[in-house]
Phi, psi and omega in degrees: 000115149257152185294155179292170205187089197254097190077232178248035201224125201263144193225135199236141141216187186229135165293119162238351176307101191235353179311333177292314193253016140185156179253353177296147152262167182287132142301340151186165213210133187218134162222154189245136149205132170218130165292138161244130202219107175265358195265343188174197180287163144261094194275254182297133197236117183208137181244067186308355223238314190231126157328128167225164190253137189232087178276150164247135156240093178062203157293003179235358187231127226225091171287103192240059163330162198190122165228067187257130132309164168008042191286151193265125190235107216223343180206162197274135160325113183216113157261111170239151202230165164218153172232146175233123166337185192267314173276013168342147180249172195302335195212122192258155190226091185238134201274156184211131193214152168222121154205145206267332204221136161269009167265349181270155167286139175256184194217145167223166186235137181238128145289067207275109165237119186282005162075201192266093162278151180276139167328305196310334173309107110020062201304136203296118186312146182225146129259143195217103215228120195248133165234127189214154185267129168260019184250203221294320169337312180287001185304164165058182218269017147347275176281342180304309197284325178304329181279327242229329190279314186286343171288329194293301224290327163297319182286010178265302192291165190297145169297341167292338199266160157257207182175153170222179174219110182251119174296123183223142178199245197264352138201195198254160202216107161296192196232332193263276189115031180167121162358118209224142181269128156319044166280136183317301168307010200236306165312286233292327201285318177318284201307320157341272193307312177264045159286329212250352187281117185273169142273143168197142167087183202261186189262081203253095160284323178293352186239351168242025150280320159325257144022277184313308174308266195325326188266315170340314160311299180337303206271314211323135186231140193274350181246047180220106167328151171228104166215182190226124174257130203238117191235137148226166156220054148181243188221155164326143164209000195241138154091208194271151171260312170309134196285318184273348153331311182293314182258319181306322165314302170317281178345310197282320185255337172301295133050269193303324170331148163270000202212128187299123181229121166285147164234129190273118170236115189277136181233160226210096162107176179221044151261334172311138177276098183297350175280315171321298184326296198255019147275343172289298171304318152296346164257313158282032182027061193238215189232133183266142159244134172236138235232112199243150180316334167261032136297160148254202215208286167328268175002272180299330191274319190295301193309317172300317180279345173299331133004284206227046155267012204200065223272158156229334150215159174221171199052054224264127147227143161289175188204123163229140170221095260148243138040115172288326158219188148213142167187152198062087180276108180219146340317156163251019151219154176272131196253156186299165179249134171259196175275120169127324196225169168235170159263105167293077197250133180249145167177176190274158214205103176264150150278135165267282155245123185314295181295143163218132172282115154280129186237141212214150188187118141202200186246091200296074182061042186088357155260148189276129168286182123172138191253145196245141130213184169286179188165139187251136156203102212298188158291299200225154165169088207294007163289145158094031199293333193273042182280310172296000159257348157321291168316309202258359150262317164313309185310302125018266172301334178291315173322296199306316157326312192279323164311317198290287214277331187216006166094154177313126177218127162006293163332289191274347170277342158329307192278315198265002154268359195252340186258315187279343187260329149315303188256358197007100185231078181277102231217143183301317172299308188283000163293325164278016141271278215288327194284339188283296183320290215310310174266033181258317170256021157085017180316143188282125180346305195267031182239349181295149220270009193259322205300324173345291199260039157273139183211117159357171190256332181284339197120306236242148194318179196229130195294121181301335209261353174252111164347126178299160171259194173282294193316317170315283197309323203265334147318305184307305179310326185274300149314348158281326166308312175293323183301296199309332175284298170317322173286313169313324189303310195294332201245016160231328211262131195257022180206184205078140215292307176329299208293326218267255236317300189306320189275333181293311188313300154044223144333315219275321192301314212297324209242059207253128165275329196174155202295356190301304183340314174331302203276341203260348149325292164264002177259319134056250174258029172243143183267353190225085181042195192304166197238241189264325177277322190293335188291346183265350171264103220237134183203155203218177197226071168265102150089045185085343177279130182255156171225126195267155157259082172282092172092222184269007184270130151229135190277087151346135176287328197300338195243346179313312171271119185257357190299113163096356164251149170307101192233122172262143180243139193259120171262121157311141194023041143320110147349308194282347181291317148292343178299313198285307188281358152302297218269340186225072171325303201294319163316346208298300208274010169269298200301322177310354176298324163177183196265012174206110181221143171246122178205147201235120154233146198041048180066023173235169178234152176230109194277123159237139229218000000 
């Protein structure tokens, strides 16, 4: 086989896509792959489509794994890859791009990858100051697993970093009083103390957030990462309490500082005030993680920091120019890159000039960098589809952020149900915004995208293809009463099981790598898996289309109000039904969906029956 090959980026796939013919999931599922590269380096290594395990055995060989259980198999295995020349540079950028129409905005992806940094490298010095709550909240296997992830996260660190560890309850108690060289005696005294650290007592978060800052400051250097890893599992009860009391304090001593110090925060259980958590990460331009009751604590906390232990560059921005515009950019501010990961920005694109310069600019073991490369981003370019839902999920967790966080406005719940019902992107809130749209503009009962998994007092479907009755209707009613109530938690309640889900759900969309994020997204924010709307939306994603499935119908979303359109009907496997797909090639991979379909293209809609 050979692979497509757009520049310097290599595109692999595995058919794993079964949704049209069964919904069972594969029990398990194991795929193997390795790259080998005699033309060059192999930098970025990507799977927009599955979680994958990525080993590098050196710069030219490439180890790519899949281990799944009860995969739901709803999408095709997509691989990428970039190769760089022997004269290559420490850090790689490589573009991926889709647009469908040369009158439309297209949409793209960069890939910043630091390739197979080598062992032999020096890994860049960091400080690093860990707090994590001790109080009575914290009893049981709580404090266990939080002492046994802050035992990891020291025996992790470099010999170049420093570090303190501050202990916090009814007040914060460091183990240094002052920034420390990661030396075995210094570990061996970390680990002593926290052997020895109980739960007890109340929540002074404002003083051990204080604490951390102030000693982080002393040392702080612009040519050393700064960050602060922050564990609670519960809301201020010691000290100021009020949440912007709290970050303006933070805010005030970061402020003052020589070296940008992100805070990393975890929230543990769903007692947290998550708002507090991810105003704090949105004014340092880190990340909230949240640690949910059927989580481990160890576990989730260790994974994350093998992550970001190892900085290779910071204060990372881009630049492109080609391009008639780029825009809505996400993430919109740039997180440092590690050893080990790349950084994923999704956005939009008017055309300009085909070649595009990319400019890549941060900072490289205290010196200022910066990498130029090339990049096409064509007129048209029907490849690469699953890039705008990439997009339209990230976009997506921001809206949804800005709702959490800072209230409801007309606009953005517009937008995020016209994207979410587009892109099925299901969530408890945005399932009660579509269920909201949909009968605001008057969509028929059985064309709506919930109706599908609606089910009778007997159990059993409700006929897609017959005019709802009252029972279909008092079904509706009743699940819009329940979203709707699921939708009040999130977008008011800053605690709580709804509010820690809703915001961990999120988080998953804002930062989303790839569509696996999607699924860990939504499951998620349910507390016992997807929850009741989402099991009614059954939907599949062909060629930018979504089709929702009522019964044995599947529904375009673009076509659900069929009032007032042109519509040709179509006899399944007819002469004139193969006659119509010789003749309209593009129609194929919609209509191909089942033997009962509805889909609007050019403004028709074309039914097959």
């Amino acid at each position: 086989e050979i692979l497509p090959k757009d520049g310097n980026m290599v595109r692999y796939l595995y058919h794993l896509n079964l949704a049209k013919y069964s919904t069972r999931p594969i029990k398990d599922l194991s795929v193997k792959m390795e790259i080998e590269s005699e033309a060059g380096e192999i930098k970025s290594v990507y799977s927009p489509s599955h979680e994958v395990e990525i080993k590098r055995h050196g710069k030219q060989r490439v180890v790519v794994g899949l281990e799944e259980e009860n995969l739901k198999p709803d999408s095709d295995l997509q691989l990428y890859y970039s190769l760089r020349g022997k004269d290559g540079g420490d850090v790689d950028v490589a573009a991926i791009t889709h647009k469908e129409d040369e009158d439309e905005s297209g949409y793209f992806t960069l890939l910043v990858s630091p390739g197979a940094w080598g062992a032999d490298r020096v890994p860049m010095p960091k400080d690093v100051v860990f707090v994590f709550d001790s109080s009575g909240s914290m009893r049981g296997n709580k404090i266990e697993q939080a002492k046994k992830a802050m035992e990891f996260c020291v025996d992790s660190l470099n010999p170049g970093d420093r570090f303190e560890i501050v202990r916090f309850s009814t007040e914060a108690e460091p183990v240094f009083g002052n920034l420390t060289k990661a030396n075995d005696k210094a570990k061996k005294r970390a680990t002593k103390f926290l052997d020895s650290v109980r739960a007890i007592g109340g929540t002074a978060i404002e003083e051990a957030l204080g604490t951390a800052s102030e000693i982080l400051a002393e040392k702080a250097s612009k040519d050393r990462p700064a960050q602060i890893i922050f564990l609670t599992d519960g809301q201020p009860t010691i000290g100021a309490i009020k949440e912007d009391v709290i970050i303006n304090g933070l805010q005030k001593e970061l402020k003052e500082t020589k070296a940008k110090i992100r805070v990393f925060c975890f929230g543990i259980g769903t007692n947290v005030n998550a708002h507090l958590l991810d105003k704090i990460t949105d004014k340092t331009n880190a990340v909230s993680q949240y640690v949910l009751p059927e989580e481990n604590i160890e576990t989730k906390v260790s994974r994350f920091y093998s992550k970001i232990s190892e900085p290779v560059l910071t204060g990372l921005e881009i630049k492109i120019k080609g391009p008639e515009r780029v825009h809505k950019l996400y993430p919109k501010e740039l997180p440092d890159l590690f050893k080990g990961d790349q950084v994923v920005v999704t956005g939009r694109y008017e055309s300009g000039k085909k070649e595009a310069t990319i400019t890549l600019t941060g900072s490289m073991m205290g010196k200022d960098r910066t990498f130029s490369y090339k990049a096409n981003f064509p007129k048209t370019n029907d490849d690469n589809d699953f890039i705008p839902r990439l997009w339209a999920t990230r976009r997506v967790g921001y809206l949804l952020e800005e709702i959490r966080l800072r209230g409801e406005k007309k606009e953005l719940k517009e937008e995020v149900a016209r994207l979410a019902r587009k892109y099925n992107i299901v969530t408890p809130y945005t399932s009660y915004l579509i269920l909201e749209d949909e009968a605001r503009d008057g969509v028929a009962l059985n064309r709506r995208s919930h109706f599908g998994g609606l089910r009778d007092e007997s159990g059993a479907r409700f006929d897609a293809e017959a005019p709802a009755d009252s029972a279909a209707s008092e079904a509706f009613d009743s699940l819009i009463v329940a979203e709707k109530e699921e939708a009040r938690k999130f977008s008011e309640e800053k605690s709580g099981e709804s509010a820690v889900r809703g915001a961990s759900s999120g988080s998953d969309l804002k930062n989303a790598k790839g569509l696996a994020d999607l699924g860990k997204a939504v499951n998620s924010s349910y507390s016992s898996g997807p929850g009741l709307a989402n099991g009614t939306i059954q939907s599949i994603i062909i060629g930018g289309k979504t089709f929702h499935r009522n019964g044995d119908l599947w529904i375009d979303d673009e076509a659900r109000d069929d009032k007032d359109k042109e519509i040709k009907e179509l006899e399944f496997g007819s002469k004139e039904y193969f006659d119509f797909l010789a003749a309209n090639p593009k129609l194929c991979r919609w209509l191909s969906v089942g033997n009962k379909v509805d889909c609007l293209e050019n403004g028709k809609i074309y039914r097959v029956r």
